[in-house]
N, C-alpha and C positions, 0 to 999 in steps of 0.2 A: 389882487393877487395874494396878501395874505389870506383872506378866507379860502379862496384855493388850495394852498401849502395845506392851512388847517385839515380841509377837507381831506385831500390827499395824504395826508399823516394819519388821518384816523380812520380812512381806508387800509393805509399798510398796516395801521395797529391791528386795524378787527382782525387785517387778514391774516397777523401774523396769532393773535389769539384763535383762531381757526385752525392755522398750522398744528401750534401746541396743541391742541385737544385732539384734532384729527392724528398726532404723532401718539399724544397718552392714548389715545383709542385703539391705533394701530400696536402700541404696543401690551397694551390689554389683551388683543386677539391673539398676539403672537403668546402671549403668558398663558391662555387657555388653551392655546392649541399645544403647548409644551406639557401643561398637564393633561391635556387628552391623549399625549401619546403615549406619557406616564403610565396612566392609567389602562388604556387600550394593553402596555407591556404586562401593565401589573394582573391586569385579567387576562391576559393567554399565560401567566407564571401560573397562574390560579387555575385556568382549567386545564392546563401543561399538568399540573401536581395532582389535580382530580382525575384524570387520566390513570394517572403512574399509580394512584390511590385505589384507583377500580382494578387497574391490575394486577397489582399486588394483592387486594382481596382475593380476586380468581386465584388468582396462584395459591394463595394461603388455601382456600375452600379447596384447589384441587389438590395438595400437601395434604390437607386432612381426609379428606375423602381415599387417597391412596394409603395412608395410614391405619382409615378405617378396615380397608381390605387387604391391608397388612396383616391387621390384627385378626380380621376374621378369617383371613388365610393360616396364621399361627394357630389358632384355635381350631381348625379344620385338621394341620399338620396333625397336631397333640392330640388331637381324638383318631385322627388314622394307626401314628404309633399305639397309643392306648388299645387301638381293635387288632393290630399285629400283635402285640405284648400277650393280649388274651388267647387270642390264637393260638401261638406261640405256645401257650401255657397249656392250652386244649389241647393242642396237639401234644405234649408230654405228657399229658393227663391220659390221649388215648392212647398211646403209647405204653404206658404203665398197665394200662388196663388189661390191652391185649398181652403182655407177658406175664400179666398174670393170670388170663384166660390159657394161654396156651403153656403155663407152668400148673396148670388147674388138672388141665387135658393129661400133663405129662403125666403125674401122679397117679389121676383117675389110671393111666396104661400101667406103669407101674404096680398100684395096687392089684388091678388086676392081674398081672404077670405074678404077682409075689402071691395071690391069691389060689393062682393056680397054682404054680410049685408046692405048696405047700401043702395042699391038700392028697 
């Protein structure tokens, strides 16, 4: 009977040394699978912000691109005024011209009228 007890004792030992290890095993998995889900978060944080990153490029790239054709709209404006300015000027230039063509004419009647009387 006591080699039995024995035997029996060192069956519940192994079994309970089995327990143990099977319990550290199980809670091994659960420690991995805590940092897998860590991990699984920390990379959707990561491609969540690669996301937000690509978008914010776009948006930066379309801000400059409409900047660009801000500027090349400004620079279209300032040559438009620039061509009305000159115009502007042309047109007072012919303007000048003609009153002086037609105070040229006057004259020219004039002279002649005064040409005639006098003679």
């Amino acid at each position: 009977m006591r080699k039995e007890n024995e035997r029996f004792a060192k069956e519940v030992c192994d079994s309970l040394k089995l327990r143990k290890e099977t319990e550290c095993f199980a809670n091994e998995v659960c420690e991995s699978l805590k940092l897998s889900k860590e991990n699984e978060c920390f990379a959707n944080e990561v491609c969540e912000s690669l996301k937000l990153r690509k978008e914010n490029e776009r948006f930066a790239n379309e801000v400059c691109e409409s900047l660009k054709l801000r500027k090349e709209n400004e620079r279209f404006a300032n040559e438009v005024c620039k061509s009305l300015k000159l115009r502007k000027e042309n047109e007072r230039f012919a303007n000048e011209v003609c009153k002086s063509l037609k105070l040229r004419k006057e004259n020219e009647r004039f002279e002649m009228k005064f040409a005639s009387h006098s003679s």
